[in-house]
C-alpha positions in Angstrom: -20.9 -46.7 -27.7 -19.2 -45.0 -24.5 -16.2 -42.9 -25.2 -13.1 -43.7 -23.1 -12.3 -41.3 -20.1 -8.6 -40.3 -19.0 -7.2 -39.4 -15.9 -4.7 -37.2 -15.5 -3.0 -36.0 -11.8 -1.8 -32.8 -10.5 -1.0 -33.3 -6.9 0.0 -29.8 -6.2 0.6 -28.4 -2.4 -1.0 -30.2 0.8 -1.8 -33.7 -0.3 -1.6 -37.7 1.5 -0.3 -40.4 -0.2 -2.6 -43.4 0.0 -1.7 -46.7 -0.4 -3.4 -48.4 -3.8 -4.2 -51.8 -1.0 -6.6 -49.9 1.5 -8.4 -48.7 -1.8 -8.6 -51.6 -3.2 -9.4 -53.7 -0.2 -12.8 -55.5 -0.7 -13.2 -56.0 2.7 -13.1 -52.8 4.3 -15.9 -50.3 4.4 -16.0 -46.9 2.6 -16.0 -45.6 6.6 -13.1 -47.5 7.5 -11.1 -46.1 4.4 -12.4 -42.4 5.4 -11.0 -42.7 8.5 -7.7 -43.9 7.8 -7.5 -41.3 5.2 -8.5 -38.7 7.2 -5.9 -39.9 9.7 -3.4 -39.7 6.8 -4.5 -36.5 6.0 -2.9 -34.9 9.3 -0.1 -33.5 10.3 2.7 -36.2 11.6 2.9 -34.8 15.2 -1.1 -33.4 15.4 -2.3 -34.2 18.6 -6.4 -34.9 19.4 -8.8 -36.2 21.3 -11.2 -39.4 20.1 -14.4 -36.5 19.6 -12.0 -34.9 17.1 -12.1 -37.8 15.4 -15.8 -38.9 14.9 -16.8 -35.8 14.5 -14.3 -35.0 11.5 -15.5 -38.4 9.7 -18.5 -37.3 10.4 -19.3 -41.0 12.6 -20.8 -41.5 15.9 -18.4 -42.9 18.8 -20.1 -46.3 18.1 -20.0 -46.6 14.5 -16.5 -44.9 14.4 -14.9 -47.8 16.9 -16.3 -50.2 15.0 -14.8 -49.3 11.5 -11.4 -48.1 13.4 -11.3 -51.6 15.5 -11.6 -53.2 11.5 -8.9 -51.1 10.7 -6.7 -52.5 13.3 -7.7 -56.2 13.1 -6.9 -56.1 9.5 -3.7 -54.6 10.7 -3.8 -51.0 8.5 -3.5 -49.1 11.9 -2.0 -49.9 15.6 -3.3 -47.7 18.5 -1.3 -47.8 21.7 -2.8 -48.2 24.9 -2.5 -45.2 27.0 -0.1 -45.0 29.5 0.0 -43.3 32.9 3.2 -41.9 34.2 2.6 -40.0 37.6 -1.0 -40.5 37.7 -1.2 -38.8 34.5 -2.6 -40.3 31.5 -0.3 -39.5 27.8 -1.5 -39.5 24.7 -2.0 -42.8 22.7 -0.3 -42.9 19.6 -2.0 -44.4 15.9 0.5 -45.9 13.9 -0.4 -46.0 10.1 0.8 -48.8 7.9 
């Protein structure tokens, strides 16, 4: 017979708050829940290029646009589309949800 485990909490300094639905989520892979936690993970106003961002989950640009383009179909992230203003392009933005 297997004892019962407890878990106990202590989110103390730098932390994210994920939501219980992305964890849960049957449909989503274990990348696509990386990503968006690593994405949750930054700073509000931290500013990157797409490299930054397969190379922190650790993804190739392939594999990391298909587990980010999941994300966004299942609607647990919006990217923008860039803009150009003066024949210079800005930033997109991710939204999290």
């Amino acid at each position: 017979m297997e004892n019962k485990s407890r878990l106990k909490i202590y989110p103390k300094g730098n932390f994210a708050s994920i939501p219980n639905e992305l964890i849960y989520d049957e449909e989503l892979s274990t990348y696509a829940k990386f990503i968006y936690i690593y994405l949750k993970s930054k700073p509000e106003v931290w500013e990157f290029y797409n490299f930054d961002l397969w190379r922190g989950v650790g993804l190739k640009e392939d594999a990391f646009r298909k587990h980010r383009n999941f994300l966004i179909e299942k609607k647990w992230i919006y990217v923008e589309k860039q803009k150009s203003i003066k024949g210079q392009f800005k930033p997109r933005t991710y939204h999290l949800f």
